[in-house]
C-alpha positions as CSV (number, residue, x, y, z in Angstrom):
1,X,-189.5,132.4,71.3
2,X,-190.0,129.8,68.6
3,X,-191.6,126.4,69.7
4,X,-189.9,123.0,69.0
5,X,-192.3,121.1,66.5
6,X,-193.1,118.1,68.1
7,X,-192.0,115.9,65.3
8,X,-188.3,117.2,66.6
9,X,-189.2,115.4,69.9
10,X,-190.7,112.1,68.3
11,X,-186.9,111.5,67.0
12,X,-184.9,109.2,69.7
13,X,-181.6,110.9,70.6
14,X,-179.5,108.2,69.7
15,X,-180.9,108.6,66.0
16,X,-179.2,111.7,66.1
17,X,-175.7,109.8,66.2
18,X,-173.8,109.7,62.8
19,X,-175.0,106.5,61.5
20,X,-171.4,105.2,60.6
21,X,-171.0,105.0,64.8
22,X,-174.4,103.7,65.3
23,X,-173.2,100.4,63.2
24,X,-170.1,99.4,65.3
25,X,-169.8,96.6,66.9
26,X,-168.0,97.6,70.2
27,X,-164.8,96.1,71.1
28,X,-164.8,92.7,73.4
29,X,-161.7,91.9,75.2
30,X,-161.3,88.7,76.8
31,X,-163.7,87.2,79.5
32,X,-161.9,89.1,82.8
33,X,-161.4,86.2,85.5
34,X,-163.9,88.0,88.0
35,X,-167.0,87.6,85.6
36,X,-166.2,84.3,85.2
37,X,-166.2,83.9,89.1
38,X,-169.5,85.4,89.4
39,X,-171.2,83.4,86.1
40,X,-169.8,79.6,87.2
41,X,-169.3,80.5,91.0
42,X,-166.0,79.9,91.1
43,X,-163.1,81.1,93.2
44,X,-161.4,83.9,91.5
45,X,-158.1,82.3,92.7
46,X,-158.3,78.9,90.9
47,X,-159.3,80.9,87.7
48,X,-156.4,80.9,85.0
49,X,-156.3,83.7,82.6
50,X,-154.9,83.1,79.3
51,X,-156.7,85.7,77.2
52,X,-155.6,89.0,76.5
53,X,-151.8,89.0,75.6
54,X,-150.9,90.3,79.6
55,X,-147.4,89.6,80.9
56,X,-148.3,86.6,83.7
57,X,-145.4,87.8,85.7
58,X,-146.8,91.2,87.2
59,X,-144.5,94.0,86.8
60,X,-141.5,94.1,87.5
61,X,-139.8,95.2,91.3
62,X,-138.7,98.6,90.2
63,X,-141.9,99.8,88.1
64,X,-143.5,98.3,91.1
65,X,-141.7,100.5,93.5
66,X,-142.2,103.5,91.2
67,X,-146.1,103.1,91.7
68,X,-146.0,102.9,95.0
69,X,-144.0,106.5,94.9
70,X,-146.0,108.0,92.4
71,X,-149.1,107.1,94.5
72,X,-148.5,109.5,97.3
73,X,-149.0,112.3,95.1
74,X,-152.5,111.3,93.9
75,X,-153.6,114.7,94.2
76,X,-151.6,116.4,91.5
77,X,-152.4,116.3,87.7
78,X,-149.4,114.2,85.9
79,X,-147.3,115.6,83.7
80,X,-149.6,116.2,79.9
81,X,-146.3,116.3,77.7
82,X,-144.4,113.3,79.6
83,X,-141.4,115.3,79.4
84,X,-139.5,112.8,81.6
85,X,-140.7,110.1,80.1
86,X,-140.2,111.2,76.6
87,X,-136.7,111.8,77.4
88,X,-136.2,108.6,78.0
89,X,-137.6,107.3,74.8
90,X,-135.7,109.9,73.1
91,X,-132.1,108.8,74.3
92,X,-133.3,105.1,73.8
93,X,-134.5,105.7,70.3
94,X,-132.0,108.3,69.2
95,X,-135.1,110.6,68.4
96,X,-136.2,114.1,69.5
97,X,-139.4,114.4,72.6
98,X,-141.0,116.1,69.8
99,X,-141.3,113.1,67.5
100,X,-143.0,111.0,70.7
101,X,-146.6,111.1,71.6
102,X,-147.5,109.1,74.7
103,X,-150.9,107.4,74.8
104,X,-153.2,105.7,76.9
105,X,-151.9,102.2,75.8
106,X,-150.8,102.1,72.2
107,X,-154.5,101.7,71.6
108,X,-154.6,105.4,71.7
109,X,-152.0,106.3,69.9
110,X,-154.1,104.6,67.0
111,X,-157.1,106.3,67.5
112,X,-154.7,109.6,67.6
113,X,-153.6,109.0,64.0
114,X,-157.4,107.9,62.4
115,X,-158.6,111.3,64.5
116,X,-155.6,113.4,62.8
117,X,-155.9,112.0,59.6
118,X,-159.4,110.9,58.5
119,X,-162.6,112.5,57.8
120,X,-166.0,111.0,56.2
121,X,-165.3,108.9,52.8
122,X,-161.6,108.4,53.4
123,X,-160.0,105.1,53.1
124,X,-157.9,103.0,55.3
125,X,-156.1,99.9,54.1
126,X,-155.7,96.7,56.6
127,X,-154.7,93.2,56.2
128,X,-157.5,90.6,56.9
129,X,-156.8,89.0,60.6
130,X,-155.1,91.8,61.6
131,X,-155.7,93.6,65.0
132,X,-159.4,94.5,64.9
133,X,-159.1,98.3,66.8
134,X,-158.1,99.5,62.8
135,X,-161.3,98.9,61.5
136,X,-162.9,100.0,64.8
137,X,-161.0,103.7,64.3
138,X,-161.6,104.0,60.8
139,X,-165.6,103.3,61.1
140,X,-165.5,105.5,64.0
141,X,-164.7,108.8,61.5
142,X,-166.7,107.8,58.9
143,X,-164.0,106.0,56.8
144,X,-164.0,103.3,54.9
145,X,-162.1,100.5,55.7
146,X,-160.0,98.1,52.6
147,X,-159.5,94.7,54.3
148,X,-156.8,93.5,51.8
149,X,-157.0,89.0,52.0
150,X,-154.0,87.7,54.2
151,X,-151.0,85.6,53.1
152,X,-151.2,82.3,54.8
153,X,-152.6,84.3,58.2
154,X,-150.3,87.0,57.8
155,X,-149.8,90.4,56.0
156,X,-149.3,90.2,51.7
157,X,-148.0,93.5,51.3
158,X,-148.1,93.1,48.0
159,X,-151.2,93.3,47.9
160,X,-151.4,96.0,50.2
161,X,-149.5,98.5,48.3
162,X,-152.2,97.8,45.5
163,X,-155.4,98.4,47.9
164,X,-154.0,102.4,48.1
165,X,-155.8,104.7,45.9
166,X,-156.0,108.3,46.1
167,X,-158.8,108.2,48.5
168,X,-156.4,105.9,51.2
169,X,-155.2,108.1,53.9
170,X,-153.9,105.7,56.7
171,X,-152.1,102.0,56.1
172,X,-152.1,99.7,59.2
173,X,-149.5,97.0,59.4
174,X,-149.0,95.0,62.5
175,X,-145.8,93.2,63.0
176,X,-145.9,90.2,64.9
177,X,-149.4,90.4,64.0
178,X,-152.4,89.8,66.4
179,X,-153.8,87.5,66.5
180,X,-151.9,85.3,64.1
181,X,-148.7,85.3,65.8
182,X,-147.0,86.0,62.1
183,X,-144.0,88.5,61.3
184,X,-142.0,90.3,58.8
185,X,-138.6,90.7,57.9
186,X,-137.5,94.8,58.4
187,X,-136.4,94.3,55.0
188,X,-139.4,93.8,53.3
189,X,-141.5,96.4,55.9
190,X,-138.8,99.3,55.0
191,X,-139.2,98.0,51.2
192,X,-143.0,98.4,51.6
193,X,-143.0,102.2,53.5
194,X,-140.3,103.1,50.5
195,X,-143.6,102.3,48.1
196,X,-146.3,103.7,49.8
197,X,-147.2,107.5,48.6
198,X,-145.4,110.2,51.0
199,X,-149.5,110.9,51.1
200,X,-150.5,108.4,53.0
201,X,-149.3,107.5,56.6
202,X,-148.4,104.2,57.1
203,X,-148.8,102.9,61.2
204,X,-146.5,99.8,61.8
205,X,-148.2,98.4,65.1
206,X,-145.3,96.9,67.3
207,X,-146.6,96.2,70.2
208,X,-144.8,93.0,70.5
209,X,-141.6,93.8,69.6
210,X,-140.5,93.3,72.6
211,X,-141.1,89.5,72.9
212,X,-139.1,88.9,69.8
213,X,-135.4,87.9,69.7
214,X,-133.2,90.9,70.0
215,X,-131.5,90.4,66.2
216,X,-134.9,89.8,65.3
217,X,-136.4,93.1,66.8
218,X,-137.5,95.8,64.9
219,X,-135.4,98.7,63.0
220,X,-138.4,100.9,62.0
221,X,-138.4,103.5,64.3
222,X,-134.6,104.5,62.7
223,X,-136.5,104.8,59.3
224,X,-138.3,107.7,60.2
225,X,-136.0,110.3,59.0
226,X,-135.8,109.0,55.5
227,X,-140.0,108.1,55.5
228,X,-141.4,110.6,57.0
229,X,-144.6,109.4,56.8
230,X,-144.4,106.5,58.9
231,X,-145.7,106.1,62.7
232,X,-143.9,103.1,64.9
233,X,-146.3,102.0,67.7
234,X,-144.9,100.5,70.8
235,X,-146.7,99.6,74.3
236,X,-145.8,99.0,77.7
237,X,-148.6,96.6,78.1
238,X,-147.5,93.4,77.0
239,X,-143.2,92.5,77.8
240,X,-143.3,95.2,80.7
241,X,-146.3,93.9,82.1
242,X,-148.1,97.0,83.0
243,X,-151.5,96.5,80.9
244,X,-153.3,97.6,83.5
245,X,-152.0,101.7,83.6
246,X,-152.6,102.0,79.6
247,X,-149.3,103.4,78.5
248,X,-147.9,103.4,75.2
249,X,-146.2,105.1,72.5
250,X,-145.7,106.6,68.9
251,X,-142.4,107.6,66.9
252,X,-142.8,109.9,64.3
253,X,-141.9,113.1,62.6
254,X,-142.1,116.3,64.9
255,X,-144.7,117.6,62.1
256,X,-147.0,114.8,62.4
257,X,-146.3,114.2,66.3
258,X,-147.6,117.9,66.5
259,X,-151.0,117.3,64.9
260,X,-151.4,114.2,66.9
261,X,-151.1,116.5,70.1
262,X,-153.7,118.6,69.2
263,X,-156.2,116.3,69.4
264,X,-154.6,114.6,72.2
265,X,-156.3,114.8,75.4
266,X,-154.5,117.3,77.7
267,X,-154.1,114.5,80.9
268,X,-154.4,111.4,78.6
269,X,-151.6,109.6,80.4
270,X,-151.7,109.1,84.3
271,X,-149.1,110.0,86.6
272,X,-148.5,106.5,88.0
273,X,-148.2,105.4,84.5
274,X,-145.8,107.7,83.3
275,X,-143.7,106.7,86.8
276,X,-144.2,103.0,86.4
277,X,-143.0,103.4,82.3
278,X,-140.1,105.1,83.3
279,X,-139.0,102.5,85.8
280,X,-139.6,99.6,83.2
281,X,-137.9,100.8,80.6
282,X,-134.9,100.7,82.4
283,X,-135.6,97.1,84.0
284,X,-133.9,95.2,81.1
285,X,-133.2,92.2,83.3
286,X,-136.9,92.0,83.7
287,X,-138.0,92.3,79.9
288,X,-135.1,89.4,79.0
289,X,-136.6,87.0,81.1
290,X,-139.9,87.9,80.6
291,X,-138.8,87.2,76.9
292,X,-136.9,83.7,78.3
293,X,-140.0,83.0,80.1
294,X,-142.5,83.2,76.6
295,X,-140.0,81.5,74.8
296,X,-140.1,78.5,77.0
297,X,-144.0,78.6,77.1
298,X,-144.3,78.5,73.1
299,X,-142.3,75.5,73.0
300,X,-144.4,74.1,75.9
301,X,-147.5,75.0,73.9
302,X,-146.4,73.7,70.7
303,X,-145.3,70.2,72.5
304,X,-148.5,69.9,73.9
305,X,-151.3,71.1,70.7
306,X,-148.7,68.2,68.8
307,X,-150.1,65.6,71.2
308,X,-153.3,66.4,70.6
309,X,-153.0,66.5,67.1
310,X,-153.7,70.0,66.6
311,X,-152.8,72.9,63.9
312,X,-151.1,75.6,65.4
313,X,-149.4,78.9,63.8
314,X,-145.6,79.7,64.8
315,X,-146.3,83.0,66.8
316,X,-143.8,86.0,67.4
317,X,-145.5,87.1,70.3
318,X,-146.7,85.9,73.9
319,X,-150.2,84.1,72.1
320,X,-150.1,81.2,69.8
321,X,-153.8,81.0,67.4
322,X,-154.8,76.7,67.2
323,X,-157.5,75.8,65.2
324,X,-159.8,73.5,67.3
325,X,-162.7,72.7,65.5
326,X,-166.3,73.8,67.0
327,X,-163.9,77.0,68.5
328,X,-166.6,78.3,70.5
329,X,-167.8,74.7,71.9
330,X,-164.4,74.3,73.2
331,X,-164.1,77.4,74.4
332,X,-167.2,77.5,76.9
333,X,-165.7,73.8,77.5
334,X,-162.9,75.7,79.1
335,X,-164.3,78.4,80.8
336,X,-166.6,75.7,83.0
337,X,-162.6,73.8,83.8
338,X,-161.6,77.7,84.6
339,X,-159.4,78.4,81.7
340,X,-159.8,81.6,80.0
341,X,-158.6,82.0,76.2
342,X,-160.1,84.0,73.4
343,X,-162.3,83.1,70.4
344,X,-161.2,85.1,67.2
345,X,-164.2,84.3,65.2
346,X,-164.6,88.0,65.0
347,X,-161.0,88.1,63.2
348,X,-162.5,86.1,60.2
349,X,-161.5,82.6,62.4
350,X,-164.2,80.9,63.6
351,X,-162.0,77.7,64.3
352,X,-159.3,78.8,66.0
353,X,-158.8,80.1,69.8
354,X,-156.0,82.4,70.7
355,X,-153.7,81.3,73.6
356,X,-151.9,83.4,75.8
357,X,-148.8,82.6,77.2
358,X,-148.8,81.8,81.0
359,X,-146.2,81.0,83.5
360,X,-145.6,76.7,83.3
361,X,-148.1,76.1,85.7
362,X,-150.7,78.4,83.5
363,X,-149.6,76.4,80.5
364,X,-149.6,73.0,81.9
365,X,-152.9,73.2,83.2
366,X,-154.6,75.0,79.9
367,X,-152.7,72.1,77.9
368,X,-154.5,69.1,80.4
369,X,-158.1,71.5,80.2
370,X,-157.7,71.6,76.2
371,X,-157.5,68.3,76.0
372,X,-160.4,67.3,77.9
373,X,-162.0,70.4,76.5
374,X,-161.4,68.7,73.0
375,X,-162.8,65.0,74.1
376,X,-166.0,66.7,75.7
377,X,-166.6,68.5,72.1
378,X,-166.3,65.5,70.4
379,X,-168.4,63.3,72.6
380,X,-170.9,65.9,72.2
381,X,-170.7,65.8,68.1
382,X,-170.6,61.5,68.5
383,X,-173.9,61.7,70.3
């Protein structure tokens, strides 16, 4: 038997790691409200959570009555194709179960495409401010990632179409973009997939679709037959207000659904998420006024950063992004008042928090904490 030299056992295993993983920064969602409890000593009760783009109301009654079904049958593996959930996307989206992939959030579904599609030295192509997990799954393979400069905060896809070169494999456009809140016009995204090299998959991220308008909503998913090579995103994490079971989605061709599935994990989607997706999906009532509901609070929110003199960008989601000055000042400012909100200086915006829509009581109190969040920051600059 031949002896390991001991140099071998001087290396660290993480050294071992490809470097291109060693060098990512991991991925830090927003402050959750019972580390905040235990860091200030605060009741988790009194603690309001404007963060990480959740639905305040809870699910809905009927998603809620599907968990509790799917719960008694714990002990069984859930379904790994989805089939009745898939069948209900189908007939909703006038597509075949074979051009769905479920994932664990729409998150995955991302990660399934970067997996499928890129190797060490590829490209990816990205808008600057734009949701940060595309850069994440294209360092993670070994790709190279184009951050393309935004168009006042949102997407110039102009200037997208000229970031592809040969070596591009994946484009990711997000639309309404996180965390900027901005949006475009199905015309111009159909306009955009039409340009893009049959070569080169291009993801359009909708994962808050749903909180637009319904003449406003998105098209894409009916392009797919005529661009083959695009991949429509949704989630169930953000109008149907079940962030908490990770369940999302992907529309696509059947050819490219199928290599997605094979790296696919076999169980990647829980029973009691599949159960409590199915239920939502047909709770309309509950997405409209969940819509009604975010609506109201961006109007609320815009009222109130007016008052206080702030800049704001018109958001098509559930968040609106205000520049505040010293961001992270104010932001620790709010967390000792029990508000919760997320810095973006990560996203190239050092000034600016991102504000999650609450219920009005959520809204009111993060409007009257803002301000005396904002006084405290400046006192502290005066002195």
């Amino acid at each position: 038997m031949s002896s390991i030299t001991s140099d071998y056992h001087d290396v660290p295993a993480i050294h071992r790691a490809p470097e291109y993983v060693r060098a990512i920064a991991p991925y830090v969602g927003g402050k959750p409200i019972e580390e905040l409890a235990r860091e200030l000593r605060l009741d988790p009760a009194s603690i309001v959570k404007l963060a990480s783009n959740e639905n305040p109301r809870g699910p809905g009654r009927e998603a809620r009555e599907a968990i509790a079904r799917a719960a008694a049958e714990l002990q069984r593996y859930p379904d790994g194709n989805g089939y009745a959930l898939k069948q209900a996307l189908a007939r909703r989206h006038s597509h075949s179960i074979d051009e769905i992939v479920l994932g664990n959030g729409s998150n995955d579904v991302l990660e399934l495409v970067a997996q499928a599609f890129l190797r060490p030295g590829d490209e990816t192509v990205y808008s600057r401010h734009a949701f940060i997990v595309y850069a994440l799954a294209t360092q993670a393979r070994g790709a190279r990632g184009v951050e393309v400069p935004a168009r006042q905060y949102g997407h110039d896809l102009a200037a997208i179409r000229d970031a592809i070169t040969p070596k591009t494999r994946i484009v990711f456009i997000a639309n309404p973009n996180n965390p900027t809140g901005t949006w475009l016009a199905a015309e111009a995204v159909e306009a955009f997939v039409a340009a893009v090299p049959r070569d080169v998959i291009v993801v359009v991220d909708e994962a808050y679709d749903d909180y637009l308008e319904p003449a406003q909503q998105s098209p894409a998913i009916g392009w797919i037959g005529r661009h083959p090579h695009l991949v429509v995103t949704r989630t169930f994490s953000k109008a149907f207000g079940l962030a908490g079971l990770r369940i999302g989605y992907g529309v696509m061709d059947a050819e490219v659904a199928a290599l997605l599935n094979r790296v696919r994990q076999p169980f990647n989607v829980s029973a009691i998420a599949q159960a409590a997706a199915l239920a939502a999906l047909a709770d309309t009532t509950y997405v409209e006024e969940s819509r009604r509901i975010n609506r109201e609070g961006l109007r609320s929110f815009e009222d109130g950063f007016a008052s206080l003199g702030l800049e704001w960008l018109p958001s098509r989601g559930n968040f609106v992004l205000v520049r505040v000055g010293d961001a992270m000042h104010v932001y620790q400012a709010l967390l000792e008042r029990g508000v919760i909100v997320r810095p973006v200086a990560n996203y190239g915006l050092p000034e600016w928090l991102r504000i999650t829509v609450g219920i009005p009581a959520e809204n009111a109190r993060l409007l009257v904490a803002l301000g005396e969040a904002l006084a405290a920051a400046r006192g502290c600059a005066d002195g």
